[in-house]
N, C-alpha and C positions, 0 to 999 in steps of 0.2 A: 462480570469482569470488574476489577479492582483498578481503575490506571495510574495510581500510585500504592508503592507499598507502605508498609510500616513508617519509613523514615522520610515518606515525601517525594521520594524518586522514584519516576514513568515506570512501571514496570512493564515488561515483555508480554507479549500474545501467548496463550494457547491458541491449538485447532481452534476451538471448539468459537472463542474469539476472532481471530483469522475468518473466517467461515461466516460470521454474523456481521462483517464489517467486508466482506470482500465476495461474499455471492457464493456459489458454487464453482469453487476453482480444485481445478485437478493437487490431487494430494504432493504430487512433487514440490507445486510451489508450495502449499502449503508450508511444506519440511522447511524448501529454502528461506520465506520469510518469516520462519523462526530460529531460522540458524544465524539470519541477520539483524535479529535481534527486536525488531522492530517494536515500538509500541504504538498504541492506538493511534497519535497522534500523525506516526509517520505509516501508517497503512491507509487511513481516512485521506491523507493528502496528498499521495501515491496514485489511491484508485479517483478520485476525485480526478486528477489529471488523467489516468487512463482512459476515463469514459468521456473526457473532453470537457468537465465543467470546465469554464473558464475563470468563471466568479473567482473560483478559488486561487489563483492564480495573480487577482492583483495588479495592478495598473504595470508596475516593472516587469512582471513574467519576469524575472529571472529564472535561470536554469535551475533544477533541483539536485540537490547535493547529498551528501552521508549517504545515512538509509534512508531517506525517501527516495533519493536515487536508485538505490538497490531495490528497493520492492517495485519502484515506477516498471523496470526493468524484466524483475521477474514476473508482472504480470501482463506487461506485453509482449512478454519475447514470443510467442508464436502467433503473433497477431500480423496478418498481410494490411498494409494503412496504405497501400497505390489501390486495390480491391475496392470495389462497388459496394454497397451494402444494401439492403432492402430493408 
């Protein structure tokens, strides 16, 4: 993966990207976090908060915005977070 192109600006994920930054995730989302554009930066700080790192998150936690919001989104939308885990 390239994460910037030719002239210096993030460029967007493929799958194949997607997939090496984000695990084994069903191909829907897949589609959706390249329809939303995302580049590496805002997929790595997405699932980063998905799987609960905190680190990354920074003394503020402020809320996440743009597309990190949207992919935060699309990779937890069918996630039960009241549920047990083992």
């Amino acid at each position: 993966m390239n994460s910037e192109d030719h002239t210096g600006v993030a460029a967007t994920l493929g799958r194949s990207d997607i997939l090496r930054i984000a695990g084994n995730i069903e191909d829907s989302k897949v589609a959706a976090i390249e329809r939303a554009g995302a580049t590496a930066a805002d997929l790595e700080t997405a699932a980063a908060w998905a799987s609960g790192l905190t680190g990354v998150m920074g003394e503020e936690r402020r809320p996440l915005a743009g597309v990190v919001a949207q992919v935060y989104d699309i990779l937890t939308a069918d996630e039960d977070f009241g549920e047990d885990r083992d």
